[in-house]
C-alpha positions in Angstrom: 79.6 87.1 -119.7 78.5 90.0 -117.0 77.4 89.2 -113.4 73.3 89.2 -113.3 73.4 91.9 -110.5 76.0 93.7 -109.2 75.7 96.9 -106.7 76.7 100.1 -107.7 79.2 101.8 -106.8 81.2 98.8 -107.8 84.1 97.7 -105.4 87.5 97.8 -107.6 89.9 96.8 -104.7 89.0 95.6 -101.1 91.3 96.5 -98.6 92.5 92.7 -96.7 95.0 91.1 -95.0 97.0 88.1 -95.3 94.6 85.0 -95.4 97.1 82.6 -93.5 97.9 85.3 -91.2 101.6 84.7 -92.3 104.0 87.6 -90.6 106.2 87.2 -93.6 104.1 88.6 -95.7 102.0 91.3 -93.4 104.3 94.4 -95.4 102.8 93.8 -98.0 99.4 94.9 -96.2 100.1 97.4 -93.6 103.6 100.0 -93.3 105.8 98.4 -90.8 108.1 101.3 -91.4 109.8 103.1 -88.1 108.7 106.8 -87.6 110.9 109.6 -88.7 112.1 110.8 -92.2 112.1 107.5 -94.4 114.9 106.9 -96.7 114.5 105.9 -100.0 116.2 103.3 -101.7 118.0 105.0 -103.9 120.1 107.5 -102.5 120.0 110.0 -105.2 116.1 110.4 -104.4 115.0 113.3 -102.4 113.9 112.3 -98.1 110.8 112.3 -97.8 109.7 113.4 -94.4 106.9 111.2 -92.5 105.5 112.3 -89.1 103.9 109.1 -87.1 104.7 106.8 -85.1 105.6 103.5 -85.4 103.1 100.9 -86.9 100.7 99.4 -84.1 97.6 96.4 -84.2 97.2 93.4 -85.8 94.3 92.3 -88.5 91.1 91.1 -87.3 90.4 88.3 -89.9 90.7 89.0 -93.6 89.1 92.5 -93.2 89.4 94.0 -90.6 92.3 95.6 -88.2 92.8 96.9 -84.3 94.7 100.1 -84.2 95.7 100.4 -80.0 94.8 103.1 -78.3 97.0 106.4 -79.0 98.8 104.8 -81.8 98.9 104.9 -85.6 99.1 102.7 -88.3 99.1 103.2 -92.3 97.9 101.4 -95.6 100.6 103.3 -97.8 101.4 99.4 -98.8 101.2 97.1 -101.8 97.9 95.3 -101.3 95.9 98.2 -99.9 96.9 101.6 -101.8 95.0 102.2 -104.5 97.5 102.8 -107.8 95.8 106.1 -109.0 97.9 106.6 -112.2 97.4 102.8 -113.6 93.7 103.8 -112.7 93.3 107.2 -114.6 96.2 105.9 -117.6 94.3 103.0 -118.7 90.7 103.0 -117.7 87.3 105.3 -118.3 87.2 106.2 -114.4 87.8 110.0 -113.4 87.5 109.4 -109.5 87.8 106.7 -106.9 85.4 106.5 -103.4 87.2 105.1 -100.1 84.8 103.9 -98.3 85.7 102.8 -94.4 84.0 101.1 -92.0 85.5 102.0 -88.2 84.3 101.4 -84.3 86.1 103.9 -81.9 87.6 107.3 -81.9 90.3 108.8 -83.9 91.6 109.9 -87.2 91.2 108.8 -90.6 94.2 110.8 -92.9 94.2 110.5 -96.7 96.8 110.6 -98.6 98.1 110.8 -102.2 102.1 110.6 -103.9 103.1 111.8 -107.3 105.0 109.7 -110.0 108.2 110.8 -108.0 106.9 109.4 -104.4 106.5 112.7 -103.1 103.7 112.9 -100.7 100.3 115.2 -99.9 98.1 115.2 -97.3 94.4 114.9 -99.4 91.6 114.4 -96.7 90.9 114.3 -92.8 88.4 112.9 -91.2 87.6 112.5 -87.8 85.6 109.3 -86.6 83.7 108.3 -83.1 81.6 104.7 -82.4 80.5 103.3 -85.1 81.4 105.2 -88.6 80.9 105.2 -92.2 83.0 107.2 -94.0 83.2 108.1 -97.5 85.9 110.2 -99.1 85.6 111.3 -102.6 88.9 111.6 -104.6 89.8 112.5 -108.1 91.5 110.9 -110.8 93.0 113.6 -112.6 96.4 114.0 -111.2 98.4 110.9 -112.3 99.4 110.9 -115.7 102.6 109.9 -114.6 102.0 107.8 -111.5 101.1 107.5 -108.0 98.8 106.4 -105.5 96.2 106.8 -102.6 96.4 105.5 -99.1 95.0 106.4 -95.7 96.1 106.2 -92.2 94.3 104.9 -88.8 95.1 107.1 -86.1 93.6 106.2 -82.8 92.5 107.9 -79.7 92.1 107.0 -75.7 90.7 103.8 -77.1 91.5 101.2 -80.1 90.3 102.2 -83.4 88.9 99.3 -84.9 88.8 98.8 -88.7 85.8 96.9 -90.0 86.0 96.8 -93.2 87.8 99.5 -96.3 87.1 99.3 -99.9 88.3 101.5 -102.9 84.6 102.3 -105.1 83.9 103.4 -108.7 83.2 107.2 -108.1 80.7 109.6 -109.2 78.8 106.8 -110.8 82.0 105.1 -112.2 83.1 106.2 -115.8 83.6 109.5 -117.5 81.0 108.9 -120.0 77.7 106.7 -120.3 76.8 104.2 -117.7 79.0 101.8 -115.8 80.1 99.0 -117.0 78.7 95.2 -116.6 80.8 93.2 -113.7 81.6 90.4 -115.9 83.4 86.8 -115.1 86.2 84.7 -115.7 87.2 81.4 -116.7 90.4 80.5 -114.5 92.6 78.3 -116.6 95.3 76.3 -114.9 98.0 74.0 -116.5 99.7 71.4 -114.4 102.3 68.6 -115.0 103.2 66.5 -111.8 102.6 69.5 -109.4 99.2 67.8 -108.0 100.0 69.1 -104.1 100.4 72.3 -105.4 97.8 72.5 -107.7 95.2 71.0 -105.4 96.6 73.6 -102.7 95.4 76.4 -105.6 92.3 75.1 -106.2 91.9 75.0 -102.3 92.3 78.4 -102.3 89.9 79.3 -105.3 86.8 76.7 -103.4 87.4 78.7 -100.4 87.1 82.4 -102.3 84.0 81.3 -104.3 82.2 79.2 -101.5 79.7 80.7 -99.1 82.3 82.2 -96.6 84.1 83.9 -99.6 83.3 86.6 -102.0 84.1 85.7 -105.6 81.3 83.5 -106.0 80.0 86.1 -108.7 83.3 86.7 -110.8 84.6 83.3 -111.2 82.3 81.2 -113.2 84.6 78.1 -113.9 87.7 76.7 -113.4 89.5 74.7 -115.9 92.3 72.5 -115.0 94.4 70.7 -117.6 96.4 68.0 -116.3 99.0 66.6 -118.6 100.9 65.1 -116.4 101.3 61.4 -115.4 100.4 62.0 -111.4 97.2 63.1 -111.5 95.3 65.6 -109.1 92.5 63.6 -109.0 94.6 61.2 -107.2 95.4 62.9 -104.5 94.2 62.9 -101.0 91.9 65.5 -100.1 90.9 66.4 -104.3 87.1 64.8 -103.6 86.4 67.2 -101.2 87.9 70.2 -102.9 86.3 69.1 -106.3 82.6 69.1 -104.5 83.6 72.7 -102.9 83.2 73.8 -106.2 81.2 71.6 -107.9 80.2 72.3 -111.5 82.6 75.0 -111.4 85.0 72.8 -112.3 86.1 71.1 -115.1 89.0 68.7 -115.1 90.4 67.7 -118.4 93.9 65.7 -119.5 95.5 65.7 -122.6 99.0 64.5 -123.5 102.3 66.9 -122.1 102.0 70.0 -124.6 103.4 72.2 -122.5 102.1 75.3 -120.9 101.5 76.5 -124.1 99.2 73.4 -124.8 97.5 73.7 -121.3 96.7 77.3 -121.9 95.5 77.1 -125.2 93.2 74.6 -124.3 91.8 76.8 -121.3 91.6 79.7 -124.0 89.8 77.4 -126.3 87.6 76.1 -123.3 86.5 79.6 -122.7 85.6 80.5 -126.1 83.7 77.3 -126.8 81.5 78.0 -123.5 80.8 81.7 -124.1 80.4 81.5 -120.7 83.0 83.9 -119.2 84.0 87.3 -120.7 88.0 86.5 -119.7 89.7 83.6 -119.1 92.4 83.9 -116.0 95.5 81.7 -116.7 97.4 80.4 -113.7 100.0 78.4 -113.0 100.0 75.6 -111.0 102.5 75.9 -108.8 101.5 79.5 -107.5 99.8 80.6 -103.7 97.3 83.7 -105.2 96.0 86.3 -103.3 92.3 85.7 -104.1 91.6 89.9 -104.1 93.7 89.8 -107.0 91.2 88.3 -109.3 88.5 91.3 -108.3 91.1 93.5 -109.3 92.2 92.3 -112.0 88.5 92.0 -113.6 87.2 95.2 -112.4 90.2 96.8 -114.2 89.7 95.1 -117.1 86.0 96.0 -117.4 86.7 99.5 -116.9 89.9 99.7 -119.2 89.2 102.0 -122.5 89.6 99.1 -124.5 90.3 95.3 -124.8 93.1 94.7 -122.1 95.4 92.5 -121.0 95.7 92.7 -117.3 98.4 90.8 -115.5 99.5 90.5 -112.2 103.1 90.5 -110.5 104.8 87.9 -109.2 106.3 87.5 -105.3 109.2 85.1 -104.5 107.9 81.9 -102.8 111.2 81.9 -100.9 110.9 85.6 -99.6 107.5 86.0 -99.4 107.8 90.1 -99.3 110.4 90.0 -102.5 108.2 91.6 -105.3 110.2 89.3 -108.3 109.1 90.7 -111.5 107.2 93.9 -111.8 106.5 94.9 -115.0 108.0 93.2 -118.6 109.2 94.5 -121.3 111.5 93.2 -124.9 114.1 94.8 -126.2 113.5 95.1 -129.5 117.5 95.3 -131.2 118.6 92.6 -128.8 115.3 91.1 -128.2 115.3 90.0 -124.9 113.1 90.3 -121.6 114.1 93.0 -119.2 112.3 94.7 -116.4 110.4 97.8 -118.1 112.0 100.9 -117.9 112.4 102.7 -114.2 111.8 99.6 -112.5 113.7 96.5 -110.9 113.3 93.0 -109.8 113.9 91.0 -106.2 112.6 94.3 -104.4 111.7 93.6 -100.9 109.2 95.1 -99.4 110.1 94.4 -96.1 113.2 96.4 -96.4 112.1 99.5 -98.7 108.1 99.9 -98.4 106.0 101.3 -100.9 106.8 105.5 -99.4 110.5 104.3 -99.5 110.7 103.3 -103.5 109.7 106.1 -105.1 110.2 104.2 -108.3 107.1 102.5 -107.4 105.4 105.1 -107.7 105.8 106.1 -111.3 103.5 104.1 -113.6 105.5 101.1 -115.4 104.6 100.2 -118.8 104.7 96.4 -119.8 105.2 95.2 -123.4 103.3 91.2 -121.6 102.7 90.0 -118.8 103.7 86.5 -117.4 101.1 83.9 -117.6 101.9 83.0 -114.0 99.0 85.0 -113.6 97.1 86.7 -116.8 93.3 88.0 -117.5 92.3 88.2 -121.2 89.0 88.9 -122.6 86.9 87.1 -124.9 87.4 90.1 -127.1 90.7 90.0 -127.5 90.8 86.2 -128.0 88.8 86.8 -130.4 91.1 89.4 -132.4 94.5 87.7 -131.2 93.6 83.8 -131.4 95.4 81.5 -128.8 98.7 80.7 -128.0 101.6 79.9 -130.0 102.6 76.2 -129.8 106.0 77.2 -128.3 105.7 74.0 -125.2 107.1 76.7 -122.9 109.1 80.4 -123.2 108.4 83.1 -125.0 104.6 81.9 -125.2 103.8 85.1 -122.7 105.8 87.4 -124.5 104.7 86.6 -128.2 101.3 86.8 -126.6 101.6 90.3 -125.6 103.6 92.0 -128.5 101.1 90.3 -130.8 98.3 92.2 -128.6 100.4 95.4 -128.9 100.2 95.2 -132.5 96.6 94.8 -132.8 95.9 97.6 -130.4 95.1 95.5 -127.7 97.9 97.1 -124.2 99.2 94.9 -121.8 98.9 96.2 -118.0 101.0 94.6 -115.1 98.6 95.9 -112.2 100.1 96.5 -108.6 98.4 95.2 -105.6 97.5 92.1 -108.0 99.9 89.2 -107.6 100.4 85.6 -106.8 103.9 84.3 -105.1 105.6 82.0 -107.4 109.3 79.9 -107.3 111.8 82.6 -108.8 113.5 82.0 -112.0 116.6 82.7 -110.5 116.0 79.2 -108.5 116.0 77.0 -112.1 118.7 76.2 -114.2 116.8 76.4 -117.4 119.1 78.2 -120.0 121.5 75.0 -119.3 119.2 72.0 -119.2 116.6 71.1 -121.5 115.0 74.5 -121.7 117.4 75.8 -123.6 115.9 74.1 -127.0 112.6 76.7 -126.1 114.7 79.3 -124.8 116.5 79.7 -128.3 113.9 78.6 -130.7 110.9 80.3 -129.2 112.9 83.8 -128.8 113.6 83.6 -132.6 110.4 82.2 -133.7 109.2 85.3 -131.8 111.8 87.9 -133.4 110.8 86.7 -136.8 107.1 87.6 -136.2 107.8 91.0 -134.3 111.1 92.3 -134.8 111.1 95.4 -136.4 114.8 95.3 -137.3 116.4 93.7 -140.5 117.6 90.0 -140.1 116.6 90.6 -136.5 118.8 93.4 -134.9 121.4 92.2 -132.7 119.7 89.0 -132.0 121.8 87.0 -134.5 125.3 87.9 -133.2 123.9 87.7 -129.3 122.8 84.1 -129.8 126.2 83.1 -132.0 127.8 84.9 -128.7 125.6 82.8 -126.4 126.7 79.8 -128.3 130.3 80.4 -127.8 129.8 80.9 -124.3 128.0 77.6 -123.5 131.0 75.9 -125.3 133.7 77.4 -123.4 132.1 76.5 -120.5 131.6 73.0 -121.8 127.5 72.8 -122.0 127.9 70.9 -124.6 124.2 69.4 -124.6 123.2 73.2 -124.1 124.7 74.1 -127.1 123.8 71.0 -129.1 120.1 71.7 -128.4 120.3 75.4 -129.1 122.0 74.3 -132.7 118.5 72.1 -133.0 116.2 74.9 -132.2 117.5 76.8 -135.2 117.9 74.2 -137.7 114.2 73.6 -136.6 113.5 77.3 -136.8 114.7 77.2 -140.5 112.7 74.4 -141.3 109.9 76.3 -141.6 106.7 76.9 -139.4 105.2 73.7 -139.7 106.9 72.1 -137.3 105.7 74.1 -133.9 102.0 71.8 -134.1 103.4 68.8 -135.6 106.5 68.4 -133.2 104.9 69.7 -129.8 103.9 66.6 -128.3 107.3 64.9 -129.4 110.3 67.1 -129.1 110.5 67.0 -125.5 111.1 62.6 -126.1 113.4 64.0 -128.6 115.5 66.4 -126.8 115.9 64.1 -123.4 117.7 61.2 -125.6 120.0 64.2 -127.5 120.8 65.3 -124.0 121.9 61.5 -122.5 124.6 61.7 -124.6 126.5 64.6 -123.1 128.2 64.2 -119.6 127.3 67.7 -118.5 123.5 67.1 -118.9 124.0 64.0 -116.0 123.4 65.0 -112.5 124.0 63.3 -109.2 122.3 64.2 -106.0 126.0 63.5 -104.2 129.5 64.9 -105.2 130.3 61.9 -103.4 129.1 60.1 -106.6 132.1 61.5 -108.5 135.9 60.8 -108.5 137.8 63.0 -105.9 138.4 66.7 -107.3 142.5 67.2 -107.7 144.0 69.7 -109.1 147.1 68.7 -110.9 148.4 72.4 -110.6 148.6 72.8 -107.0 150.2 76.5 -107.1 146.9 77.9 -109.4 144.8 79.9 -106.6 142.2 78.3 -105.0 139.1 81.2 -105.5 137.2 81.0 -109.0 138.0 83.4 -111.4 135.5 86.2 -111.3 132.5 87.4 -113.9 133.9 90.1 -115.5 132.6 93.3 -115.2 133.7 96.0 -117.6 134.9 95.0 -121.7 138.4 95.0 -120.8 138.1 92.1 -118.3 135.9 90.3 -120.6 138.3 90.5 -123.4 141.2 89.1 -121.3 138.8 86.3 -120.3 137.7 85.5 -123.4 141.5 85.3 -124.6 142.3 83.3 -121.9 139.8 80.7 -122.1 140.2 80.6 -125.5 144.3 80.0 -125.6 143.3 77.2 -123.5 141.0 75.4 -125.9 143.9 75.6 -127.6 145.9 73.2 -125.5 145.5 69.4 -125.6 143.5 68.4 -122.6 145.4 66.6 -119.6 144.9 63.0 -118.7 144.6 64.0 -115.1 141.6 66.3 -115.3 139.8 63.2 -117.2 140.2 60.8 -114.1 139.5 63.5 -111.4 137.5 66.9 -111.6 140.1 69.9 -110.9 137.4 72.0 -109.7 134.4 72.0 -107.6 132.3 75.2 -108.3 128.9 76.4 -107.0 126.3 77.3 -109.6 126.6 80.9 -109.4 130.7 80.6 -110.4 130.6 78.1 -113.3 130.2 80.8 -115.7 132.6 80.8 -119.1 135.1 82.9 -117.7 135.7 80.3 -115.3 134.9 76.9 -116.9 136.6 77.9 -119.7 140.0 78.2 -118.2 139.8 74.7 -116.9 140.0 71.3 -118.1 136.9 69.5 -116.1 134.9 70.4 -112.7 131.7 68.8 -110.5 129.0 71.9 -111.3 126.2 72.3 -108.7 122.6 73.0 -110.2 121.2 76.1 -109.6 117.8 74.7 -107.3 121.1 72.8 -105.4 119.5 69.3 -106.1 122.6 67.8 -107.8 126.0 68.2 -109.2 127.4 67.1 -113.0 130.9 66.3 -114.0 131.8 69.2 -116.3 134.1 67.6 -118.8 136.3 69.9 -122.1 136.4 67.8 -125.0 138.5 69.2 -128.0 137.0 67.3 -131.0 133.0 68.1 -129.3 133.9 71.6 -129.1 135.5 72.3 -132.3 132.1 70.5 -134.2 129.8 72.6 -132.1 131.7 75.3 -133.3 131.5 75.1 -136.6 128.1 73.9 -137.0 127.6 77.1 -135.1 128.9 79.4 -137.2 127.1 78.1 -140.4 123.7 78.0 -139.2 124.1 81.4 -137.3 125.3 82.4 -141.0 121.8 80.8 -142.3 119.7 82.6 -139.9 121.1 85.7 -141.0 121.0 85.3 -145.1 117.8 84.0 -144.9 116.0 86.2 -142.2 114.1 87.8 -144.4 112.2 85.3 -146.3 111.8 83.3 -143.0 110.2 86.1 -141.7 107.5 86.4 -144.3 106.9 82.8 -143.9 106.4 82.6 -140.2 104.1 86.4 -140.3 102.2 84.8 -143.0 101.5 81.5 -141.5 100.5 82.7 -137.9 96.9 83.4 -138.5 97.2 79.4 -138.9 99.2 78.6 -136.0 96.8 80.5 -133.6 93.7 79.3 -134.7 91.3 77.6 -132.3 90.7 75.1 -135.5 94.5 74.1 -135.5 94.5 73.7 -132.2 91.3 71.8 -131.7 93.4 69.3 -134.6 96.8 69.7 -132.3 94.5 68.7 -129.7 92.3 65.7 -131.3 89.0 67.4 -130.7 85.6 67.8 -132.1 86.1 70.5 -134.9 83.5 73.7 -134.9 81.5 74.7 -137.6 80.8 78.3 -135.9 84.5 79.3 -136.7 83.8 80.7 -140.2 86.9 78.9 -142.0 89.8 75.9 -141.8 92.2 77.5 -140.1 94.6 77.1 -142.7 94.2 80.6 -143.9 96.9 82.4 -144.4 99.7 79.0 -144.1 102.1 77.9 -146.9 101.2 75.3 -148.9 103.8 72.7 -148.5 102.6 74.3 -144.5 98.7 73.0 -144.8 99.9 70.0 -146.7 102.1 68.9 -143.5 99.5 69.4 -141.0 96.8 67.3 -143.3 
C-alpha cells in the first residue's frame, strides 16, 4: 500500500526530457518559442510581452540540459512547469520547493502566470560551479489557475543543468504530517495489439529496473490479454517479462472488452491488497514514465479519494495535446471538452505562455482510461466497471465517482500519446451498438433530467441521419442497442462475451458495412447526370442550410432509385464528405474509411430505409414513455452490476468470502434470477 521509505521532501514532478530523444516532441519539454512579444492564440487575449532570446542547448540524457554560453533557455513547457492551481485546488499542499542542480555561471529566473496567462517574475538567483539551489514558493495564489516555471540563463560559459525537481514544501501538507508514498498496480487491457503492448511494457521494465526510478511506485503490472495473438508470443516478450520479473502478471480471459480487461485489473488489485491504486492503460499507448510519479504523488496528496487522469497526445503529431480535460453535458448528454478548453492543440505552434487558456484550471467530469489512477479507496466505495465492452465505461466511471464525492482530475504534464479518435470510424462500424447503448445505459443511471433531457430526440435525430446517408447497418445496430437497453439490465453481464459474434453477422448483411482495400474492387463510378457539379455538397453550417439540406435529401428519398446508380457508384467521396447532407442527395457512392484502409459501396435502398424508419420512431417513442421506470431499474440494479462478486461470476473465477454479501444486492428479481 505505501512505499517502506521514502525521503522527505517528497519529489511530486521531476523535471526530464524526452526518453527517445525524439525532436518532435522536445516542445513539450523546453520553449522553443522565438524572442519578442508572444502572441497568443486567440486573438482577443491580451500580448504578453517576453524579453529573451531565442531557445539554446540540447538535453543531456533524461535529466539533464546544456544551455551555451550567453544564451537562454526556458521550462515554461508542458512536462516541466509545475501546474500551481491543480496543485493548491485539489490537494493539502500550501507550497512547492524547486530544487536545481547546475555546473557553470549564470541565472536561474522564476517565474509564475495567473489563470489568464499573465506573467510575474517570482525569484532570481544567481549560480557559479557547482550549485544547489532551492527556491521556496507558495501555493496560495491559484484558485483559478496557473503555473511555475524557471529559466536558464547562461554566462561566458555553458550553464549546465544536472538535474530539477518540483518538492513538497515546508514539510508538505497544511496540516499533520506528510503523507505515505504509496504504489500502484498498472492494469493493461490488450486485444491483438501484442507489438504495441510489448513496446509499453518495454517501457515500464526500463522505468522500474535498476537504471530507472519507479522501482518504488509500481508494485505490479497486470496484463490481460483477450486476444487471439498473444504477447507472450512475440519476439523479444521473454526478455521483457524477466526485466520485471514477479512484477508481472500475465492473465487471458475471453474478448470482454476493455471494460472486461479493466475490471479484471481493478479486481486483481483489490484481491492483492498490494497497491493503494491501480493505473489502467491502454495498450496501444507510448507513456511518459514521469507521469506515473505524478500522477501518484497527486493522488496521495489530494484532500480526498481522487481520480487522477492523465491527457492524451496524438500518436500522429506527437506535440498535438488531443484531449485535455472531459466533461458530459448533462441535457444532451454527450462528451465535450470541459469548459474554456479545446482539443488538437499543438504545442509546437502555440506553447504553454502563448495559450492562456491553459493556464486556467480545467475541471473534468472523467477522465479516459487511456491512462487513469484510482485508489483502493475509491474502489472500494465505487466498485468496478460497468460491463459496457467499450464506450462510455470512462465516463459512467467518473460521474458515478462524482456522485459519491469522489472528483475526477485530468493533471497536465501527465500524459501518454495515443491514436486520435478522429483517426477511427467508430460511430459507423460496429461501435455504434456501444456508442448508443452505453450513452443511454449511462443517462439512465445519471441524468438528472426527466426521460433523459434532449438525449431522446438527439439520438432519433442521429438515427435519421445515418439513414439518409445510407448506414444502414449503423442504424440497424443502434435500433438493437435500445431494444436491448429496454430489456432490462440483465443483459450487460450475460451478453458481454457474445454480442460482439452477434453484431458482426447483423452487420454482413448490409452493403455499407463491406469494405475493400481497392476502389478498384468496385464497378466504375458514373454519374448518370453529367451536368450535376462535380464538388460534394458541403456540411452545413448555420439552421438555415441545414434545413434546406434536410429537405433536399429528404425529397429525394422520395424518388424511386435509378437502375444506373445500382450498376455503378455516382460518387466517390472521402470520409470527411460522406456526411447526410451529401449521401443523402444521392443514389449510391464508394465511401473511404476514416483510418483510409478501405472503401464500401454506399448503396440507397427505399424499402431498407423506410423499415429502419419506422422501427425508429417506435422504439425512440418507448425509450421516452418508459424512461422513467427504466431508470429506477437500472439505478437500482447497479450496486449488482459493479460488484467484484458479479464480476468474478462474469469472469468464471474463484468467488470470495471476504466480500460481505452476493452481489445481487440491490438487482431485480427476474435480474438475479437471469444471472443464476
Amino acid at each position: 500500500m505505501s512505499a517502506a521509505s521514502a525521503d522527505w521532501p517528497r519529489v511530486l514532478v521531476q523535471v526530464v526530457f524526452p526518453p527517445d530523444g525524439d525532436h518532435d516532441v522536445l516542445p513539450l519539454y523546453v520553449d522553443a518559442a522565438v524572442a519578442g512579444p508572444t502572441q497568443p492564440e486567440d486573438d482577443t487575449a491580451p500580448v504578453v510581452a517576453w524579453e529573451r532570446a531565442n531557445a539554446a542547448g540540447q538535453p543531456v540524457g533524461r535529466r539533464g540540459y546544456e544551455v551555451p554560453a550567453s544564451a537562454r533557455t526556458s521550462f515554461a513547457t508542458y512536462h516541466n512547469a509545475f501546474p500551481a492551481g491543480y496543485w493548491q485546488r485539489w490537494t493539502t499542499l500550501r507550497s512547492v520547493t524547486l530544487r536545481l542542480r547546475t555546473h557553470g555561471a549564470g541565472s536561474i529566473f522564476v517565474y509564475r502566470s495567473t489563470a489568464a496567462g499573465a506573467v510575474e517574475r517570482v525569484a532570481t538567483r544567481a549560480v557559479a560551479g557547482s550549485t544547489l539551489t532551492l527556491v521556496d514558493l507558495p501555493l496560495d495564489r491559484f484558485v483559478d489557475g496557473g503555473w511555475y516555471w524557471f529559466d536558464l540563463v547562461a554566462g561566458d560559459q555553458p550553464l549546465n543543468l544536472e538535474a530539477a525537481d518540483w518538492l513538497a514544501g515546508n514539510g508538505g501538507a497544511a496540516e499533520g504530517s506528510p503523507p505515505p508514498v504509496s504504489t500502484a498496480t498498472v492494469g493493461i487491457t490488450t486485444y491483438n495489439r501484442p507489438a504495441y503492448c510489448l513496446a509499453l511494457l518495454r517501457q515500464l521494465a526500463e522505468a522500474t529496473g535498476p537504471a530507472g526510478d519507479l522501482a518504488d511506485l509500481v508494485d505490479r503490472v497486470v496484463v490481460v490479454d483477450q486476444g487471439t495473438d498473444r504477447i507472450e508470443d512475440q519476439e523479444g516478450f521473454a526478455d521483457v517479462a524477466a526485466a520485471l520479473g514477479e512484477r508481472l502478471s500475465l492473465l487471458t480471459q475471453p474478448n470482454l472488452g476493455g471494460s472486461g480487461g479493466f475490471a479484471r485489473s481493478m479486481l486483481e488489485t483489490l484481491s492483492a491488497s498490494r497497491s493503494g491504486h491501480v493505473l489502467l492503460l491502454d495498450d496501444d499507448v507510448v507513456l511518459e514514465p514521469e507521469a506515473i510519479r505524478r500522477v501518484l504523488a497527486f493522488s496521495d496528496h489530494a484532500r480526498r479519494p481522487t481520480v487522477v487522469g492523465g491527457h492524451m497526445f496524438s500518436m500522429y503529431g506527437r506535440s498535438v495535446l488531443h484531449a485535455y480535460a472531459e466533461t458530459v453535458l448533462g441535457w444532451r448528454f454527450w462528451w465535450r471538452p470541459s469548459p474554456g478548453t479545446r482539443h488538437d492543440h499543438d504545442l509546437a505552434q502555440h506553447n504553454l505562455r502563448a495559450t492562456p487558456w491553459l493556464h486556467r484550471r480545467a475541471d473534468a467530469a472523467y477522465t479516459g482510461w487511456w491512462m487513469c489512477l484510482i485508489p483502493v479507496a475509491a474502489l472500494r466505495v465505487l466498485g468496478l466497471s460497468l460491463p459496457f465492452f467499450i464506450k462510455w465505461d470512462d465516463a459512467e466511471y467518473g460521474l458515478r465517482a462524482r456522485a459519491a464525492g469522489i472528483p475526477t482530475v485530468s493533471l497536465p504534464g501527465a500524459a501518454v500519446w495515443h491514436v486520435p479518435w478522429t483517426d477511427k470510424d467508430d460511430a459507423v462500424d460496429w461501435q455504434a451498438y456501444y456508442h448508443c447503448r452505453n450513452r443511454v445505459v449511462a443517462a439512465l443511471l445519471h441524468s438528472p433530467f426527466p426521460s433523459g433531457g434532449r438525449l431522446v430526440a438527439d439520438s432519433f435525430a442521429v438515427q435519421v441521419k445515418h439513414i439518409l446517408a445510407q448506414q444502414y447497418s449503423a442504424a440497424e445496430l443502434r435500433l438493437r442497442a435500445i431494444e436491448d437497453v429496454l430489456s432490462g439490465p440483465q443483459h450487460l453481464h450475460a451478453q458481454l462475451g457474445t454480442r460482439l459474434g452477434e453484431l458482426a453477422e447483423v452487420r454482413r448483411r448490409f452493403q455499407d458495412a463491406t469494405t475493400k482495400p481497392d476502389p478498384e474492387n468496385f464497378p466504375p463510378v458514373r454519374d448518370p447526370r453529367p451536368r450535376r457539379r462535380d464538388t460534394p455538397a458541403r456540411r452545413p453550417r448555420h439552421l438555415a442550410s441545414a434545413l434546406l439540406s434536410l429537405g433536399t435529401a429528404t425529397l429525394h428519398q422520395l424518388q424511386p432509385v435509378s437502375k444506373a446508380a445500382r450498376d455503378n457508384p455516382q460518387r466517390a467521396l472521402a470520409a470527411a464528405d460522406a456526411g447526410w447532407w451529401s449521401l443523402g442527395r444521392i443514389d449510391s457512392a464508394l465511401v473511404s474509411s476514416t483510418d483510409g484502409s478501405g472503401v464500401a459501396q454506399y448503396q440507397r435502398d427505399q424499402a431498407t430505409a423506410a423499415s429502419l424508419l419506422r422501427r425508429s420512431i417506435a422504439v425512440h417513442a418507448r425509450l421516452r414513455r418508459e424512461w422513467g421506470p427504466q431508470s429506477v431499474t437500472y439505478r437500482g440494479a447497479l450496486p449488482f452490476l459493479v460488484s467484484p462478486t458479479t464480476w468474478r461470476r462474469t469472469l468464471s473465477l474463484p468467488a470470495e468470502q471476504t466480500e460481505g454479501g452476493t452481489g445481487d444486492e440491490g438487482l431485480p428479481a427476474d435480474a438475479v434470477g437471469a444471472r443464476r
